[in-house]
C-alpha positions as CSV (number, residue, x, y, z in Angstrom):
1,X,4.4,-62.6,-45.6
2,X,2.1,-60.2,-44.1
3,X,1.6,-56.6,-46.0
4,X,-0.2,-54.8,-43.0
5,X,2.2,-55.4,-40.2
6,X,3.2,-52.7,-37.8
7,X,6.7,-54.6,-38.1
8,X,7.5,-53.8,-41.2
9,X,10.0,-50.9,-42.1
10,X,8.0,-49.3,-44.8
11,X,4.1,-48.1,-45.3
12,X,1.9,-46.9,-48.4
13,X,-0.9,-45.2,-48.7
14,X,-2.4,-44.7,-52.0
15,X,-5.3,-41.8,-52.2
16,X,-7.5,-41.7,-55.0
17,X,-8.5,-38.8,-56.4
18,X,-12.2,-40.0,-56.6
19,X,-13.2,-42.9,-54.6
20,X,-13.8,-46.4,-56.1
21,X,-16.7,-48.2,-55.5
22,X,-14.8,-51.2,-55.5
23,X,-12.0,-50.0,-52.7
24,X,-13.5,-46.2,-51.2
25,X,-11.1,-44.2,-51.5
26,X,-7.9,-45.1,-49.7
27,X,-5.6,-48.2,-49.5
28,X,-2.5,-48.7,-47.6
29,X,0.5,-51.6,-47.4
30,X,3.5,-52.3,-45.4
31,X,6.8,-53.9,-46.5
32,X,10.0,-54.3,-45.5
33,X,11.0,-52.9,-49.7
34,X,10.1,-49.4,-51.3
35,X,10.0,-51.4,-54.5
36,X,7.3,-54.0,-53.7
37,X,4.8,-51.5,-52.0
38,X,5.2,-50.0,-55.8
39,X,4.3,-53.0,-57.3
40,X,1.4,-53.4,-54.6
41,X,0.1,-49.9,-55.8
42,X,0.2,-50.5,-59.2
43,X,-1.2,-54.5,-58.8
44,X,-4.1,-52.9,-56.9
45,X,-4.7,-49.7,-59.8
46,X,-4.3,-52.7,-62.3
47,X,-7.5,-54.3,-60.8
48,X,-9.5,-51.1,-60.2
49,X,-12.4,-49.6,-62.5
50,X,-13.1,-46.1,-62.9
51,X,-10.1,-44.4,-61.2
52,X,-8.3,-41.7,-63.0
53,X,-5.6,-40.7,-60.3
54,X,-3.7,-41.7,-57.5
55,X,-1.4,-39.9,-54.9
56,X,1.2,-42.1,-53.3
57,X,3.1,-41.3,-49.9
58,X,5.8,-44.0,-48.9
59,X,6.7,-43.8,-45.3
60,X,9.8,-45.0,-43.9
61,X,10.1,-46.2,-39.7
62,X,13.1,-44.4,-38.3
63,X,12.8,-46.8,-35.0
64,X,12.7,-50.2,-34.2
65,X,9.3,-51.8,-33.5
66,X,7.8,-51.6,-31.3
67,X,8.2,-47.3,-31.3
68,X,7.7,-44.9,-34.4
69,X,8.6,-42.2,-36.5
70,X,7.4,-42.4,-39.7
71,X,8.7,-40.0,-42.2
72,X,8.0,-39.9,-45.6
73,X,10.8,-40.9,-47.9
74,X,9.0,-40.5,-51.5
75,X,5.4,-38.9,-53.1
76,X,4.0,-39.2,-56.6
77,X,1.2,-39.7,-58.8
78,X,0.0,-42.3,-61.0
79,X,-2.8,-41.5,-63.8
80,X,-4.6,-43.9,-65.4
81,X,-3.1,-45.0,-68.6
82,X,-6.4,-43.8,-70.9
């Protein structure tokens, strides 16, 4: 299973407030479930240093590949549990 193909329905992108050194600053999936790109998120935040907040934008592919039109279906933030 491949979490960056352009053939999946649904994409991540998980902004960090400050940038890691570990991972910059952004990170981005794609799935074909909501719930796993969560879990991806949250794996990734799990294994990062020094973060403090993250803004989340899920996009969902209104076409068939191989056309577009991403829309975004759900935003939130996640805070480091201090």
């Amino acid at each position: 299973m491949s979490y960056q193909s352009p053939k999946n329905k649904y994409r991540v992108e998980a902004s960090l407030t400050v940038a890691s050194k570990d991972m910059g600053s952004v990170f981005s999936y794609t799935c074909n479930d909501t719930e796993t790109l969560k879990w991806l998120v949250t794996d990734q935040l799990s294994r990062m240093k020094g973060w403090k907040e993250c803004y989340v934008r899920i996009w969902e592919n209104k076409k068939q590949y191989p056309e577009f039109d991403w829309q975004i279906v759900e935003t939130y933030t996640s805070k480091e549990n201090a």
